[in-house]
C-alpha positions as CSV (number, residue, x, y, z in Angstrom):
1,X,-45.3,44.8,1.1
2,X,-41.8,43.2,2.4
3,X,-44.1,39.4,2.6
4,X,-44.3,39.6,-1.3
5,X,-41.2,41.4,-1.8
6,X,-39.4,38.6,-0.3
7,X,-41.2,36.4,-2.0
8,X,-40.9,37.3,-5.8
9,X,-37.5,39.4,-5.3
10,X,-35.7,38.0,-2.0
11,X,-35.8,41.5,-0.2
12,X,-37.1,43.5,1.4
13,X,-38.7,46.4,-0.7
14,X,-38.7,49.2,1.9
15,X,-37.6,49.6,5.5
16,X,-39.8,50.5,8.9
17,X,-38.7,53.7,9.6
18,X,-41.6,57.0,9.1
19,X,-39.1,58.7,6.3
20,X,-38.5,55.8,4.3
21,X,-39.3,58.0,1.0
22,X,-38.8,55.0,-1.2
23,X,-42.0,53.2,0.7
24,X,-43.7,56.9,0.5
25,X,-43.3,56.8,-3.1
26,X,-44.6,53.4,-3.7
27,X,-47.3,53.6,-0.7
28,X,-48.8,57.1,-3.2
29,X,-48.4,55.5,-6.7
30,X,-50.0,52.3,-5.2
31,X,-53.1,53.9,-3.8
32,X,-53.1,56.6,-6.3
33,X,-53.8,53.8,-8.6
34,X,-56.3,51.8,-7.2
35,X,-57.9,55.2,-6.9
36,X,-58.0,56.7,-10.7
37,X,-58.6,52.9,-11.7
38,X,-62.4,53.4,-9.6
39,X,-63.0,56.4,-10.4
40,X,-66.2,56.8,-12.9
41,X,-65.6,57.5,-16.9
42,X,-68.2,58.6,-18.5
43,X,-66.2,56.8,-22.0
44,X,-66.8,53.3,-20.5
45,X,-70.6,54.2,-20.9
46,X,-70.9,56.3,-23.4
47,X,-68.5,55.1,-26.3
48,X,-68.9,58.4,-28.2
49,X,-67.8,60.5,-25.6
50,X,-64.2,59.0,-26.2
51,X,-61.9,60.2,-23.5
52,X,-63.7,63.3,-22.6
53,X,-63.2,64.3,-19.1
54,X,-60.2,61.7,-18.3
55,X,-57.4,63.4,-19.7
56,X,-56.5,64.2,-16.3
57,X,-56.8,60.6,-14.8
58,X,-54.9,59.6,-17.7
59,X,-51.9,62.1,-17.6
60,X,-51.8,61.1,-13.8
61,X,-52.0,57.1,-13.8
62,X,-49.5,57.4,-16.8
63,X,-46.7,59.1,-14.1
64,X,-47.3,57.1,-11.4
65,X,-46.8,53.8,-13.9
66,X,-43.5,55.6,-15.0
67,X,-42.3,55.5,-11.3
68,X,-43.2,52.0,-10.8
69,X,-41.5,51.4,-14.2
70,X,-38.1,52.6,-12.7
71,X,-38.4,51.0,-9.9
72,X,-39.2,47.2,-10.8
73,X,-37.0,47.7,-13.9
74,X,-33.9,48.8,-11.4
75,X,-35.3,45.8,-9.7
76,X,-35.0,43.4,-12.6
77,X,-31.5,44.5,-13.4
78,X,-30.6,44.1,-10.0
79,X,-31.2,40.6,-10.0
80,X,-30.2,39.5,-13.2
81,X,-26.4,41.2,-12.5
82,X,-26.3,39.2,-9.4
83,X,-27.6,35.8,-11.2
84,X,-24.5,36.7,-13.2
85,X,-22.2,37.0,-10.6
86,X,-22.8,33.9,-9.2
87,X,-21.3,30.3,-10.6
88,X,-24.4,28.2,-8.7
89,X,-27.6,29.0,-10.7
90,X,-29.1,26.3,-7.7
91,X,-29.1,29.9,-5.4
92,X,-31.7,31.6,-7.4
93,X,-35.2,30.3,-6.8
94,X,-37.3,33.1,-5.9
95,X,-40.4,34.2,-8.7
96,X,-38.4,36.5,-10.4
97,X,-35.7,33.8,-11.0
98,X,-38.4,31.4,-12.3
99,X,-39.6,34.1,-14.6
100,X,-35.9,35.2,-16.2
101,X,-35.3,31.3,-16.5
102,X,-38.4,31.4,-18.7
103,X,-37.0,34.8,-20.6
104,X,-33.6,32.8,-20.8
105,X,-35.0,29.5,-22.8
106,X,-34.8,28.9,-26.6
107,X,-37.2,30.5,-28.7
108,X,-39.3,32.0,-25.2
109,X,-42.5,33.9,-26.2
110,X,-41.6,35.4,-22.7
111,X,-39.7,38.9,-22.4
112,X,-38.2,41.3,-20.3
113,X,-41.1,43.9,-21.3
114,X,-43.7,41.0,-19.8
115,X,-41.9,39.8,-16.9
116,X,-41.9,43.8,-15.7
117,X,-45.7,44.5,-16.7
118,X,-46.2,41.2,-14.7
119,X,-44.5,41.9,-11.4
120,X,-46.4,45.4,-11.3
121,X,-49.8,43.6,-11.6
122,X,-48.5,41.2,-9.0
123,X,-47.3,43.8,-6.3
124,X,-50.5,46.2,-6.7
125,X,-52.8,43.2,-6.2
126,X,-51.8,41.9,-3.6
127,X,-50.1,44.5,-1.4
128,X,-53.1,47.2,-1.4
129,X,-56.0,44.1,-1.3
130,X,-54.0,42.0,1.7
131,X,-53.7,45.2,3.9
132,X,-57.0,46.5,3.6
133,X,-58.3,43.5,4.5
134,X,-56.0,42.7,7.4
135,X,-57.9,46.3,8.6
136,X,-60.9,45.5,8.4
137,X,-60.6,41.9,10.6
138,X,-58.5,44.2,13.3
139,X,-61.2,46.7,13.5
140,X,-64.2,44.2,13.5
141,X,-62.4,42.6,16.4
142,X,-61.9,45.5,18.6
143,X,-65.7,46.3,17.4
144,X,-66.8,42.9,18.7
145,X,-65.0,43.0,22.6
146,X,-66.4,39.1,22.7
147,X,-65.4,38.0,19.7
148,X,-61.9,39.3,20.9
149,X,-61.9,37.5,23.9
150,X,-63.0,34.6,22.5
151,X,-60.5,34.6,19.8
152,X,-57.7,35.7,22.4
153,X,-58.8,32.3,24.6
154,X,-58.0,30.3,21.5
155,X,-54.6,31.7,20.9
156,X,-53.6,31.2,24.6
157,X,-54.9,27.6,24.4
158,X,-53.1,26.7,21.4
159,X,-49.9,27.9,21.7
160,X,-49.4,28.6,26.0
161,X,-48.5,31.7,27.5
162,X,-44.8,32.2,26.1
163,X,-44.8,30.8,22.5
164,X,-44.3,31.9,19.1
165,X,-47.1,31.9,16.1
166,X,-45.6,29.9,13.6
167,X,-47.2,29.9,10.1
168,X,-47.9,26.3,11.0
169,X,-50.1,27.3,13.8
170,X,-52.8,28.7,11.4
171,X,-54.4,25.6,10.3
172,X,-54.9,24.4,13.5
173,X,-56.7,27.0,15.1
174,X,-60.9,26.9,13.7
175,X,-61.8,30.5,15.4
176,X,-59.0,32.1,13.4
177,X,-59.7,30.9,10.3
178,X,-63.7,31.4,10.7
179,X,-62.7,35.3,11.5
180,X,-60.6,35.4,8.4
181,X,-63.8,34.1,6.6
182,X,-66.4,36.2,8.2
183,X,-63.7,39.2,7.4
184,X,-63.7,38.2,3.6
185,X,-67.4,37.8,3.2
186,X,-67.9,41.5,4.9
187,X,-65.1,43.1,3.3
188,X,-63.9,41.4,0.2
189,X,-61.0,43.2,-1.1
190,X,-61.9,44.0,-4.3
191,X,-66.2,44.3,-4.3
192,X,-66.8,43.6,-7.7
193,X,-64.1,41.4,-8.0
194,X,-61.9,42.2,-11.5
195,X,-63.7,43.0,-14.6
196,X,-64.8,39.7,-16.9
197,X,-65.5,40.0,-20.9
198,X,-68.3,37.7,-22.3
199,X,-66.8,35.3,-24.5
200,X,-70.3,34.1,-26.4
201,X,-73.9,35.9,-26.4
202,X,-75.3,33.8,-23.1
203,X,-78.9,33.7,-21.5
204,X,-79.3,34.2,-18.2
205,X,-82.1,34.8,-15.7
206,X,-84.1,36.4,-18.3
207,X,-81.5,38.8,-20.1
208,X,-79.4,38.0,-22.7
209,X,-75.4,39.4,-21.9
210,X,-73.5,39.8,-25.5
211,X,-70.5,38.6,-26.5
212,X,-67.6,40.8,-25.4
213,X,-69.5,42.4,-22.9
214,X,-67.5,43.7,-19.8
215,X,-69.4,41.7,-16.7
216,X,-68.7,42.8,-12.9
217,X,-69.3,40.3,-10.1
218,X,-70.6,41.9,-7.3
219,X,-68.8,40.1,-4.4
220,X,-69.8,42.6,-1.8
221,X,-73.9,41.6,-2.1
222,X,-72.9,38.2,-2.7
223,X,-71.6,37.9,0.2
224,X,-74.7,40.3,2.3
225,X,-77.3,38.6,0.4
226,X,-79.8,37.9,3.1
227,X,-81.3,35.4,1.1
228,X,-77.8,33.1,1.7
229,X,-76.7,34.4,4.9
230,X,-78.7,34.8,8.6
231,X,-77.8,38.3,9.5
232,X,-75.7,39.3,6.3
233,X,-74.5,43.0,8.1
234,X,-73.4,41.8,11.8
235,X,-69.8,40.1,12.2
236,X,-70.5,36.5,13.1
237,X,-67.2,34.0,13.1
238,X,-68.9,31.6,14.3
239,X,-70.8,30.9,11.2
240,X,-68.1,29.3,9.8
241,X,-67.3,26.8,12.7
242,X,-69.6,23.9,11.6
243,X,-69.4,24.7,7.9
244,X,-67.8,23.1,4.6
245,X,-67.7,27.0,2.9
246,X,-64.8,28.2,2.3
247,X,-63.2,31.0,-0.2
248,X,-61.2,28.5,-2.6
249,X,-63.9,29.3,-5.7
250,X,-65.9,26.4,-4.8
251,X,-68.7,27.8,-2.9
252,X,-70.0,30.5,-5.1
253,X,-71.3,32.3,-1.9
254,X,-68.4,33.8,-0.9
255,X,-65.9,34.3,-3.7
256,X,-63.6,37.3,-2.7
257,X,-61.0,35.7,-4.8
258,X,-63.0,35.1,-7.8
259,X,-63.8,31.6,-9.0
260,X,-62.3,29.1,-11.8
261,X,-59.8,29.3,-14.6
262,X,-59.6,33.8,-13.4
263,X,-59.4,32.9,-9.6
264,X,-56.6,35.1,-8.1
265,X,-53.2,33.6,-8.2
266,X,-52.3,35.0,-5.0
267,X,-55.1,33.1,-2.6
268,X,-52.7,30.8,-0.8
269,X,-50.3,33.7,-0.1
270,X,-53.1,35.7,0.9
271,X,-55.0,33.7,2.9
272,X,-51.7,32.3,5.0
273,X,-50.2,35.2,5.3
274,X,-53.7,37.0,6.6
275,X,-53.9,34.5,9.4
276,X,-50.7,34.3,10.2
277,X,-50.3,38.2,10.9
278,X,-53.6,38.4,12.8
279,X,-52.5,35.6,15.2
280,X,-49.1,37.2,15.5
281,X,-50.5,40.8,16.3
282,X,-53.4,40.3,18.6
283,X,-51.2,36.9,20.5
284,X,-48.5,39.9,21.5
285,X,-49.9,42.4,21.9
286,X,-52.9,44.0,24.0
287,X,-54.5,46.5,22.0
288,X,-57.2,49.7,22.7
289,X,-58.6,52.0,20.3
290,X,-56.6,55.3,20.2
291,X,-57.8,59.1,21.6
292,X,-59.7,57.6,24.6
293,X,-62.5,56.0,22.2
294,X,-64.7,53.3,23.0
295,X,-64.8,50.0,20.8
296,X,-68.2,50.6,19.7
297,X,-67.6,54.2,18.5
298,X,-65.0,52.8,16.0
299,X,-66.3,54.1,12.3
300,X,-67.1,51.1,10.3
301,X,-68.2,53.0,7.3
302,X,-66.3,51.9,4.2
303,X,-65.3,53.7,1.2
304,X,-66.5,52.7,-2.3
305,X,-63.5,51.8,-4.7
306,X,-61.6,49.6,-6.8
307,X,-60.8,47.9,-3.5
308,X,-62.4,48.1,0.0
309,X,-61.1,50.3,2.5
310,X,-62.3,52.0,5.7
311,X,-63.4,55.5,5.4
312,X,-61.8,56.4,8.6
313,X,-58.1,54.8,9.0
314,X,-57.7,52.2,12.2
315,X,-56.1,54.1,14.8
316,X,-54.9,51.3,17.7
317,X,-52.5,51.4,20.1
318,X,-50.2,48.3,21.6
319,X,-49.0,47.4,24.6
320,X,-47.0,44.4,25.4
321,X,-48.9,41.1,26.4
């Protein structure tokens, strides 16, 4: 949360510490959305049922956007009295900056009502998606002792016994990457990607998909099809060793960001900051699963959704390398 903070606000958003209500608060409203937003209405279906039976969901997600309102518009004001109180305009570069420098040009079709509506997509994107995901790559890991090791050798041959991961350091280190791959293409964070609308009445394979009609990409089978990939179910990194594929939007087997002009903004980010944070955790630190459990009697279950998520949280516990 504090990686994108930083980046589109220049702070941290919430501190470390267990009663930090502020990061309570926005941990609920996040999840609670991604939650209500995956839940089934039977009005998407059946037009005529209206909003029957979502009243609730609606009198819920309609609060927790009012907390996320306050907060991001405290947020906004925040910044533009300090841009105010400052005589060097060269000091404010961040993505908020950027976006009230838009707000601040002659005749801008950009206001302070968008720039808000836009950092709350922003934030729930990629806070809820990058975590998960960072999760599942831990847990496959310590699922997959050798893969571990293997991926532990690397680290300790790249960067010694007493270095520091750099963000550099995650280009240059194949395994890593491959694992962040192999993690995507099991565990994409959002499975059916983000819904599309049909612009024209198409053809395809056989069916005709109107105009206007909401299409869902399911990334999830894409990415288990066993037609594209030799054992679709079992974590294999190495797959990805001696391979062009990648997640970019080019290769449209494994697409957990989407593809094209609706490709996720955040990918770079993502991707970097996903790498850089496995390296850092796993080059530090020993880790073993918590309550005395074996690695292979970790739950790998998942937990259908908006986004992908372990049924079971990952319970580990560290001890210094």
């Amino acid at each position: 949360m504090n990686i994108v903070s930083n980046t589109f606000i220049s702070k941290d958003f919430v501190g470390y510490h267990d009663n930090d209500e502020k990061f309570k608060v926005f941990k609920d409203v996040i999840f609670g959305l991604t939650e209500e937003s995956s839940r089934l209405s039977l009005g998407d279906f059946f037009p005529l049922l209206g909003s029957f039976g979502s009243r609730g969901a609606r009198a819920r997600t309609k609060d927790r956007f009012a907390k996320l309102y306050a907060v991001f518009d405290g947020a906004i004001e925040e910044k533009i009295r300090s841009r105010d109180s400052k005589t060097d305009s060269s000091d404010c570069n961040d993505v908020l900056d950027s976006l009230l420098d838009l707000v601040n040009e002659e005749k801008s079709e950009l206001n302070r009502h968008d720039v808000l509506h836009l950092l709350i997509d922003l934030f729930i994107a990629a806070i809820d998606t990058t975590s998960s995901t960072l999760e599942w790559a831990m847990a496959e890991l310590m699922h997959n002792p050798t893969k571990l090791h293997k991926f532990r050798e690397e680290l300790q041959q790249s960067l010694g016994k007493n270095g520091e991961v750099e963000e550099s350091h995650v280009s240059k280190l194949p395994y890593l990457n491959a694992i962040v791959k192999e993690a995507l293409r099991l565990h994409p964070p959002a499975p059916m990607l983000i819904p599309h609308k049909g612009n024209d009445d198409v053809e395809l394979g056989g069916f005709t998909v109107p105009k206007n009609a909401q299409i869902l990409i399911n990334a999830w089978f894409i990415g288990r099809d066993p037609d594209i990939w030799a054992n679709p179910n079992s974590f294999e990194p190495e797959r990805f060793l001696d391979s062009e594929i990648d997640f970019k939007g080019k290769h449209f087997e494994l697409i957990p960001f989407g593809s094209g002009r609706r490709i996720c903004p955040g990918l770079p980010l993502a991707s970097r900051s996903l790498g850089f944070m496995l390296a850092s955790l796993l080059y530090h630190f020993n880790w073993k699963v918590a309550n005395g459990m074996n690695p292979e009697d970790i739950d790998m279950s998942f937990s259908y959704g908006l986004t992908s998520h372990k049924a079971q949280p990952l319970l580990l516990v560290p001890t210094k390398v």
